[in-house]
PDB file of N, CA, C and O in Angstrom:
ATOM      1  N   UNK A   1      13.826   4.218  -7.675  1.00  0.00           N
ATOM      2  CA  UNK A   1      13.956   5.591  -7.237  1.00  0.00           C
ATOM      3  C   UNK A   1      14.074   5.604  -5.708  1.00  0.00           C
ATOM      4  O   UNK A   1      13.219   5.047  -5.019  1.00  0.00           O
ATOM      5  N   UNK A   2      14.970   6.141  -5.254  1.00  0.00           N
ATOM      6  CA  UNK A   2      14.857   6.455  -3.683  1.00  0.00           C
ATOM      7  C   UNK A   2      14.464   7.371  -3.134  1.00  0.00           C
ATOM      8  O   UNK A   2      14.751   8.541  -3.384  1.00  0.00           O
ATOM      9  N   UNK A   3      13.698   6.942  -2.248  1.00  0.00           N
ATOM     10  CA  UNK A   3      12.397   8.118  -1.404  1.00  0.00           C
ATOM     11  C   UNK A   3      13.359   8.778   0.056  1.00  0.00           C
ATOM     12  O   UNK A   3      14.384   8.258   0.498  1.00  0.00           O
ATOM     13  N   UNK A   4      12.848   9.730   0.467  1.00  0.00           N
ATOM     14  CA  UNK A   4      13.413  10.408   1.575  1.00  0.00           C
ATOM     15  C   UNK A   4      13.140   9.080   2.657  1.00  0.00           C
ATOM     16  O   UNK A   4      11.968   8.719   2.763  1.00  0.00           O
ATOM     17  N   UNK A   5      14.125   8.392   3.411  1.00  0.00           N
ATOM     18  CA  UNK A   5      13.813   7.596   4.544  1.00  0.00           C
ATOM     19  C   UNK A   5      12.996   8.398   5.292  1.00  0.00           C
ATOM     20  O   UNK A   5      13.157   9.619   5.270  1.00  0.00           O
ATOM     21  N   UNK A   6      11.884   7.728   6.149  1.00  0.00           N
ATOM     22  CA  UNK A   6      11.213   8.112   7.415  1.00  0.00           C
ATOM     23  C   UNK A   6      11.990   7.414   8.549  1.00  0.00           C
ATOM     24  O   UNK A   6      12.368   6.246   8.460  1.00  0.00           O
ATOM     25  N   UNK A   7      12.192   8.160   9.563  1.00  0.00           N
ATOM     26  CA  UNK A   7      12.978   7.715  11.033  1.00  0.00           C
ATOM     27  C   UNK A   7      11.793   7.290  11.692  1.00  0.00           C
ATOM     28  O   UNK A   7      10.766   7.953  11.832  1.00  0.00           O
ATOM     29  N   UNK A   8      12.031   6.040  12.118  1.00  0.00           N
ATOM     30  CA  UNK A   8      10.950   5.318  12.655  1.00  0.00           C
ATOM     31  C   UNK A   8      12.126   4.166  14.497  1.00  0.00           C
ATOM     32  O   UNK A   8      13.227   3.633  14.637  1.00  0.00           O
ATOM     33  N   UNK A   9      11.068   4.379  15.235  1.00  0.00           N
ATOM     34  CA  UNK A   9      12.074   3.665  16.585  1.00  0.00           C
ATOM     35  C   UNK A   9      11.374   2.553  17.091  1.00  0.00           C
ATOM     36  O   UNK A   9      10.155   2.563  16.917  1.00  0.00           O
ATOM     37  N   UNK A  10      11.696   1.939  17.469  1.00  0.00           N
ATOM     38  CA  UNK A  10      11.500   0.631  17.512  1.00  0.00           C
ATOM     39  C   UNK A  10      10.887   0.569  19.427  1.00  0.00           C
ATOM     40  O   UNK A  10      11.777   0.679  20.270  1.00  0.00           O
ATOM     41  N   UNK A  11       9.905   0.455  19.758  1.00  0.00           N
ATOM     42  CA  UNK A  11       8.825   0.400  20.985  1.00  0.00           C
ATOM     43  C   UNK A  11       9.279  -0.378  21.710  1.00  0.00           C
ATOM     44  O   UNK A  11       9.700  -1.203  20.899  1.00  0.00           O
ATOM     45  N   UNK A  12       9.614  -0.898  23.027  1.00  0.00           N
ATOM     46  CA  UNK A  12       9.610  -1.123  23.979  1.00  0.00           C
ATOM     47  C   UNK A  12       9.284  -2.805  23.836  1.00  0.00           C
ATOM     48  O   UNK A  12      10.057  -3.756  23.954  1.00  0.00           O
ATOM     49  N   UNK A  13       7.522  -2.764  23.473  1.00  0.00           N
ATOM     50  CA  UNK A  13       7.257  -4.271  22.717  1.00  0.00           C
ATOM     51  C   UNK A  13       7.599  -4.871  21.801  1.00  0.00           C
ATOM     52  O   UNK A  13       7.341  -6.074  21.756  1.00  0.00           O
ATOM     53  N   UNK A  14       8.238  -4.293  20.846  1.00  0.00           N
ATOM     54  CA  UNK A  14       9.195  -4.313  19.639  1.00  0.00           C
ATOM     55  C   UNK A  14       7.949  -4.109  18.457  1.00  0.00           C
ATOM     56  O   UNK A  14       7.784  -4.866  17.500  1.00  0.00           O
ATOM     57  N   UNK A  15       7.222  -3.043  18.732  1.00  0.00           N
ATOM     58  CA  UNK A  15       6.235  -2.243  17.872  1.00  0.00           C
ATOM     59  C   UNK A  15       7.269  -1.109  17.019  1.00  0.00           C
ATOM     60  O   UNK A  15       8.285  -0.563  17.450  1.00  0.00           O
ATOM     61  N   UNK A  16       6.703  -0.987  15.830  1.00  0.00           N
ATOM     62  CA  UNK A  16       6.644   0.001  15.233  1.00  0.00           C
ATOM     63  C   UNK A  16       5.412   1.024  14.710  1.00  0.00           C
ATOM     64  O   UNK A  16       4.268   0.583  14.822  1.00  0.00           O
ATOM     65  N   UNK A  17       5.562   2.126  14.248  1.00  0.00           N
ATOM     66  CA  UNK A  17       4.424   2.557  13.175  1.00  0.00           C
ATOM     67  C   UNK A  17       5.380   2.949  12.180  1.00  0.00           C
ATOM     68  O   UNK A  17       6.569   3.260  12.097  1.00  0.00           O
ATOM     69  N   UNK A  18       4.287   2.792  11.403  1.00  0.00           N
ATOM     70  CA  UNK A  18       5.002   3.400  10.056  1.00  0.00           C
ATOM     71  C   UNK A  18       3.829   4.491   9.656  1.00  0.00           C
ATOM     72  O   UNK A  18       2.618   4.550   9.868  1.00  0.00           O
ATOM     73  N   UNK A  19       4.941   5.458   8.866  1.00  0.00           N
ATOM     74  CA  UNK A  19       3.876   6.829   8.630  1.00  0.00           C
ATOM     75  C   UNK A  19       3.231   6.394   7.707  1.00  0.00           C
ATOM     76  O   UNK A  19       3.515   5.366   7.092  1.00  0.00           O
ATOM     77  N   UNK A  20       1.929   7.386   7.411  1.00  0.00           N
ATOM     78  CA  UNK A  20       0.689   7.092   6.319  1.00  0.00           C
ATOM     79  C   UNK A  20       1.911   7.090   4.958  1.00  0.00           C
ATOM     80  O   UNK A  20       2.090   6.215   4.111  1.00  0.00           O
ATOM     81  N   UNK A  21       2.629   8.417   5.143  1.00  0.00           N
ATOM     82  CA  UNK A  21       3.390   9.041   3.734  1.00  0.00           C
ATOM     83  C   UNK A  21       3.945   7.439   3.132  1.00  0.00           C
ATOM     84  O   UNK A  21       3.962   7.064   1.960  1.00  0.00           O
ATOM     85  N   UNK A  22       4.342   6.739   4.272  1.00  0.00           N
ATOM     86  CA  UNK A  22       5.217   5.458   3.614  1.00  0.00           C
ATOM     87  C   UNK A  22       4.415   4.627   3.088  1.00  0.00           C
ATOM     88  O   UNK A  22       4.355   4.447   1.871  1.00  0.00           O
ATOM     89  N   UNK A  23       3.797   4.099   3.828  1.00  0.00           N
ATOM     90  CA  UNK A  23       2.336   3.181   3.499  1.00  0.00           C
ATOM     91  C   UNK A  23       1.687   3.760   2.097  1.00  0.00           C
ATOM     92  O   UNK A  23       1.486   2.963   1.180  1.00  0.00           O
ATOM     93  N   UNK A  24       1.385   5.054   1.952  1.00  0.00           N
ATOM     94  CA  UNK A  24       1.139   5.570   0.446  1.00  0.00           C
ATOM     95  C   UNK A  24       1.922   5.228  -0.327  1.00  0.00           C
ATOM     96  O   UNK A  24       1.562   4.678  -1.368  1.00  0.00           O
ATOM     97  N   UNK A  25       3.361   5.480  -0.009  1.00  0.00           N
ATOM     98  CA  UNK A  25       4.154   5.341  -1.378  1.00  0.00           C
ATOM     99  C   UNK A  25       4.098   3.436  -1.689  1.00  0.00           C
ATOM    100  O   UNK A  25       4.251   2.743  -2.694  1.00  0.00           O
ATOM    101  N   UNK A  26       3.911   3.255  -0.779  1.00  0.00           N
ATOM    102  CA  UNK A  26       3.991   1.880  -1.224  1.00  0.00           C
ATOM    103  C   UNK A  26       2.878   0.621  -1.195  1.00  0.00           C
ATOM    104  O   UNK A  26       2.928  -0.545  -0.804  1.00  0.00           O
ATOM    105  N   UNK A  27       1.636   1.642  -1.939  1.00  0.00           N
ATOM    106  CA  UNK A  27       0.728   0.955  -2.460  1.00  0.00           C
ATOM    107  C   UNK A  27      -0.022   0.609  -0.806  1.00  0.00           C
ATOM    108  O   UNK A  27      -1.169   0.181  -0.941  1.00  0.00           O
ATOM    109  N   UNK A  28       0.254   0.678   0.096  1.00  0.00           N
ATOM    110  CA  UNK A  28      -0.907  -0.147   1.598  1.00  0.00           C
ATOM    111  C   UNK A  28      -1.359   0.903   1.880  1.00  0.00           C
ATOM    112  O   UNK A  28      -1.285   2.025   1.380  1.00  0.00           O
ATOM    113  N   UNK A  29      -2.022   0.334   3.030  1.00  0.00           N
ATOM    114  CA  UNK A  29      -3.124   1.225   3.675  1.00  0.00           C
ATOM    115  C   UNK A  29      -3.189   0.512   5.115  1.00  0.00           C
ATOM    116  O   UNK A  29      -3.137  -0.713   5.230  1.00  0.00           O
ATOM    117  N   UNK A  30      -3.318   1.479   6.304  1.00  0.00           N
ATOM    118  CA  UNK A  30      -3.600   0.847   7.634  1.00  0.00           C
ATOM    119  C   UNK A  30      -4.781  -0.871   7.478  1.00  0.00           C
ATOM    120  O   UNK A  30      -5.829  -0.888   6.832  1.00  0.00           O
ATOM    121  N   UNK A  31      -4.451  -1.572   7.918  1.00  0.00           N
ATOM    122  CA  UNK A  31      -5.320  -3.134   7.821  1.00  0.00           C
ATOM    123  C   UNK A  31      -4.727  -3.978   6.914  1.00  0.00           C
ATOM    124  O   UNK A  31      -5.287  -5.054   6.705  1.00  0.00           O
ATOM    125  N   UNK A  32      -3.703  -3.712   6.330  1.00  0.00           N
ATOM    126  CA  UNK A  32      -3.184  -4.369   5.128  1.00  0.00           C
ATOM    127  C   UNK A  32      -2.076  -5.789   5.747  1.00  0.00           C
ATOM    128  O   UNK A  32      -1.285  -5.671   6.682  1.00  0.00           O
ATOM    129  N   UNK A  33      -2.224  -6.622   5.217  1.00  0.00           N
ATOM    130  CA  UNK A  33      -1.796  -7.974   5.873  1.00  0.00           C
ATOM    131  C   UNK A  33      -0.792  -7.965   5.353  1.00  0.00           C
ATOM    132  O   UNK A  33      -0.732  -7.926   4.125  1.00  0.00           O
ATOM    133  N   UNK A  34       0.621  -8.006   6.354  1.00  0.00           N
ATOM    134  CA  UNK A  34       1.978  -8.201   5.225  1.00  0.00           C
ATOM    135  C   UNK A  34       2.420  -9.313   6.000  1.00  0.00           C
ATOM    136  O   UNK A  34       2.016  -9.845   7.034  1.00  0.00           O
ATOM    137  N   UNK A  35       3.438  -9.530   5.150  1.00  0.00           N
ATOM    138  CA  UNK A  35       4.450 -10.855   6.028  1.00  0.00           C
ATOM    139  C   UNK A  35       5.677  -9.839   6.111  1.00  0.00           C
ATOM    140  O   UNK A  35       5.921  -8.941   5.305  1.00  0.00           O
ATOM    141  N   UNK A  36       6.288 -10.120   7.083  1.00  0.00           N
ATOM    142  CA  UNK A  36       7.952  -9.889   7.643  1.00  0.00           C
ATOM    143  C   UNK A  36       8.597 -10.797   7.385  1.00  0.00           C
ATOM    144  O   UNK A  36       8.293 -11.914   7.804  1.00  0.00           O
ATOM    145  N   UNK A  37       9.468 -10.622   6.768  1.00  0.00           N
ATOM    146  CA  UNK A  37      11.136 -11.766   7.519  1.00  0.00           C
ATOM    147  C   UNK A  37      12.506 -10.759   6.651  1.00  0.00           C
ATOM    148  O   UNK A  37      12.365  -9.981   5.708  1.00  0.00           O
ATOM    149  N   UNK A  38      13.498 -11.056   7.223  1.00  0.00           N
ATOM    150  CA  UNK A  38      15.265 -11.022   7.491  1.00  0.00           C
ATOM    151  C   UNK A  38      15.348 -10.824   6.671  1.00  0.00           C
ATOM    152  O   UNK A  38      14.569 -11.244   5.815  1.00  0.00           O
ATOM    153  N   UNK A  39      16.610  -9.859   6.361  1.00  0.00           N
ATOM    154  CA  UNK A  39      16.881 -10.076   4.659  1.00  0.00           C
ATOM    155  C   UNK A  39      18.323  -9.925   5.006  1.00  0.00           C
ATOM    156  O   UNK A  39      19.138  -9.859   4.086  1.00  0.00           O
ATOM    157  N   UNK A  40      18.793  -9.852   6.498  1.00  0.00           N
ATOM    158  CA  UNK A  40      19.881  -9.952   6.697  1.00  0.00           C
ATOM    159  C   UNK A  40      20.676  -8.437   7.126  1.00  0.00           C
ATOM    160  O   UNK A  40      20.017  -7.406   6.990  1.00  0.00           O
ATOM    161  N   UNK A  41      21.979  -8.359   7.597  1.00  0.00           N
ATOM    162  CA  UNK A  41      22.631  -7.049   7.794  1.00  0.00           C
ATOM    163  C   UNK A  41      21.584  -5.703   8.175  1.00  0.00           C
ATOM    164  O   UNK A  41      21.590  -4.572   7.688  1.00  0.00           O
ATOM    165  N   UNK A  42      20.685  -6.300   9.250  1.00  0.00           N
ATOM    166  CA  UNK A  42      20.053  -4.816   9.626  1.00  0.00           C
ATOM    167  C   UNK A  42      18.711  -4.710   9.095  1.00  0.00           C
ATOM    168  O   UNK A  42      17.895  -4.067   9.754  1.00  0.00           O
ATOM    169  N   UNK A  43      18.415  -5.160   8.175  1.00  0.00           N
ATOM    170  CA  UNK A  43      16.906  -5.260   6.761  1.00  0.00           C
ATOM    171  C   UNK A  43      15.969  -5.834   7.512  1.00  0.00           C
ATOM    172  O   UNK A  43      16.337  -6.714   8.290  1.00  0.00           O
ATOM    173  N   UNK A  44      14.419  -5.433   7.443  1.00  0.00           N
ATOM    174  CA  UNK A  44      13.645  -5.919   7.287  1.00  0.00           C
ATOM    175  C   UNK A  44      12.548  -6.042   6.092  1.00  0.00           C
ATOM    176  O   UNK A  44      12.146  -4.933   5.742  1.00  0.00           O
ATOM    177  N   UNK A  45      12.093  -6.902   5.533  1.00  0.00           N
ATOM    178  CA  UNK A  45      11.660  -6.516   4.657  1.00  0.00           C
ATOM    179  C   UNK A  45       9.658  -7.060   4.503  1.00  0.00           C
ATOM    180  O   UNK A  45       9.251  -8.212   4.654  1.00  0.00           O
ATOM    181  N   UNK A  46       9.167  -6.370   4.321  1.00  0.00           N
ATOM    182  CA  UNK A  46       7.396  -6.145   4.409  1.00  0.00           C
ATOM    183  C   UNK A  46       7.200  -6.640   3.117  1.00  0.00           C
ATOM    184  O   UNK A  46       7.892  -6.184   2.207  1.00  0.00           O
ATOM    185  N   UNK A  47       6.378  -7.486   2.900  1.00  0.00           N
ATOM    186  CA  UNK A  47       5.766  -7.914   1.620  1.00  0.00           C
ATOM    187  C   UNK A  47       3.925  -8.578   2.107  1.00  0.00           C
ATOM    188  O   UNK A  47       3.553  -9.382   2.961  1.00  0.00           O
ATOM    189  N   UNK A  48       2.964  -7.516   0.773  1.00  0.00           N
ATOM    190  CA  UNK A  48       1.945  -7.916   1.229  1.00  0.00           C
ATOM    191  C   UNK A  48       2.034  -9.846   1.090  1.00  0.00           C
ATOM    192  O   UNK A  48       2.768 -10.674   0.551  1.00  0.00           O
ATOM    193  N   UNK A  49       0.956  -9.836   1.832  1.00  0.00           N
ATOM    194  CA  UNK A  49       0.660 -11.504   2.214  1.00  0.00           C
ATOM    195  C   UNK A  49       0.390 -11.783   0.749  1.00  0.00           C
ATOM    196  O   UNK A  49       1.204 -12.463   0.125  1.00  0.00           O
ATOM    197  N   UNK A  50      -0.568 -11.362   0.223  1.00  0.00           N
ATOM    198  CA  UNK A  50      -1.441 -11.517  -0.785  1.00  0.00           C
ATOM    199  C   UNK A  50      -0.297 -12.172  -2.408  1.00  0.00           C
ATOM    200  O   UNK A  50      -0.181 -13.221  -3.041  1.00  0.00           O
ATOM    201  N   UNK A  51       0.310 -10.777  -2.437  1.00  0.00           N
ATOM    202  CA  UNK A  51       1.765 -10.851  -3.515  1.00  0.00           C
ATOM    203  C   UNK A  51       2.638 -12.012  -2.963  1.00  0.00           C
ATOM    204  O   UNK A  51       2.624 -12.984  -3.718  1.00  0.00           O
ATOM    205  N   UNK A  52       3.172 -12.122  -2.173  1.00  0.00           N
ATOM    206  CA  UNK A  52       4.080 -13.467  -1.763  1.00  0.00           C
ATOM    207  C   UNK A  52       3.304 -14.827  -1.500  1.00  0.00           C
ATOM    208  O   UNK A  52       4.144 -15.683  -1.225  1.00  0.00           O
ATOM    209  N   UNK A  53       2.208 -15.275  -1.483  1.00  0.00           N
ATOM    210  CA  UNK A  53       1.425 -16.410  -2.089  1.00  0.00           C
ATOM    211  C   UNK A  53       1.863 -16.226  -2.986  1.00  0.00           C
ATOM    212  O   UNK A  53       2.946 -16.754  -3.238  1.00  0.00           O
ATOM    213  N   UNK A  54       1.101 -15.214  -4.095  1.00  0.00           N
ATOM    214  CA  UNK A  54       1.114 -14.962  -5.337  1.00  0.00           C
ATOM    215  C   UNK A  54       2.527 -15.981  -6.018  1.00  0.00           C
ATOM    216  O   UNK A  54       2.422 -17.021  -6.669  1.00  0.00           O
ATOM    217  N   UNK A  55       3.615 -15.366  -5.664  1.00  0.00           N
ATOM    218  CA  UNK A  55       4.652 -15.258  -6.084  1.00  0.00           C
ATOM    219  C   UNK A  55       5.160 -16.843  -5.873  1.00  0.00           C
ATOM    220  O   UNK A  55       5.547 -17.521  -6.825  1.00  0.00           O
ATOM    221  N   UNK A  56       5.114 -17.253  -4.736  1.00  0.00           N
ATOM    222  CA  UNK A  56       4.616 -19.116  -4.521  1.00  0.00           C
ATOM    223  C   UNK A  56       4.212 -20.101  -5.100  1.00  0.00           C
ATOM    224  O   UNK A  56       4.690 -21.204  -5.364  1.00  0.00           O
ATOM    225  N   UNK A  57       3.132 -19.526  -5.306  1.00  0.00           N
ATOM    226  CA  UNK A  57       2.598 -20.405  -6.334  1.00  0.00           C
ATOM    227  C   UNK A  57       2.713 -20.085  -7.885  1.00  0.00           C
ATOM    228  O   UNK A  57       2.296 -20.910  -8.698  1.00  0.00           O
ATOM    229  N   UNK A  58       3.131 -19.198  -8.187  1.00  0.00           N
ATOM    230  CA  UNK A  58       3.661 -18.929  -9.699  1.00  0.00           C
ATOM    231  C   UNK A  58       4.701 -19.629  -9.297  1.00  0.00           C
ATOM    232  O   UNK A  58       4.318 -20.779  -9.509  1.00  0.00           O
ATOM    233  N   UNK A  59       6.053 -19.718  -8.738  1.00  0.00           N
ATOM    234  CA  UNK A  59       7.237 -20.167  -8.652  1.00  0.00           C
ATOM    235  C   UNK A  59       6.722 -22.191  -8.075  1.00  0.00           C
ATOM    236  O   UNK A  59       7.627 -22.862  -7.579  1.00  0.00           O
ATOM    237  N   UNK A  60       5.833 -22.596  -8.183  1.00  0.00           N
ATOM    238  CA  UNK A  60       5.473 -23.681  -8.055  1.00  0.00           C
ATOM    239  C   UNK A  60       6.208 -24.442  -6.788  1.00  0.00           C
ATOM    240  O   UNK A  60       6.713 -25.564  -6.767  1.00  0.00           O
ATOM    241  N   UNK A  61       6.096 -23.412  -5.691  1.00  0.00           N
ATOM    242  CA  UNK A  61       6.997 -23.667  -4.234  1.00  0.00           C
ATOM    243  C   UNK A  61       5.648 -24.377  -2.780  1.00  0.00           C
ATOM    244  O   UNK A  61       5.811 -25.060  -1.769  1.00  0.00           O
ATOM    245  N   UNK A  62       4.352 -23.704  -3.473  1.00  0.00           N
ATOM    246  CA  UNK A  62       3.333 -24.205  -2.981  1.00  0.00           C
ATOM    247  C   UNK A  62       2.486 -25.487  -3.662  1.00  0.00           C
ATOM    248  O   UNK A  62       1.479 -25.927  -3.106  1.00  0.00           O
TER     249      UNK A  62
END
């Protein structure tokens, strides 16, 4: 399902925030440990830390 984008700008330090509304829809909460990386053409993509172990070691990569 696609959610209304939030416009978010990119800081000076190369900070962002992200709104609470987003962070709700997608299961986090401010303190929540994610990993970043590329997904290419513009993308970034957030995945908690926790789930991508997860997903590692089910896929027997760890």
């Amino acid at each position: 399902m696609l959610r209304e984008p939030a416009e978010i700008r990119i800081g000076d330090h190369g900070q962002v925030e992200l709104p609470l509304s987003l962070l709700a829809e997608a299961g986090l909460s401010p303190g929540a440990e994610l990993l970043a990386f590329s997904d290419g053409d513009g993308r970034i993509v957030l995945r908690r830390a926790e789930d991508a172990v997860r997903d590692l070691l089910r896929n027997g990569t760890l």
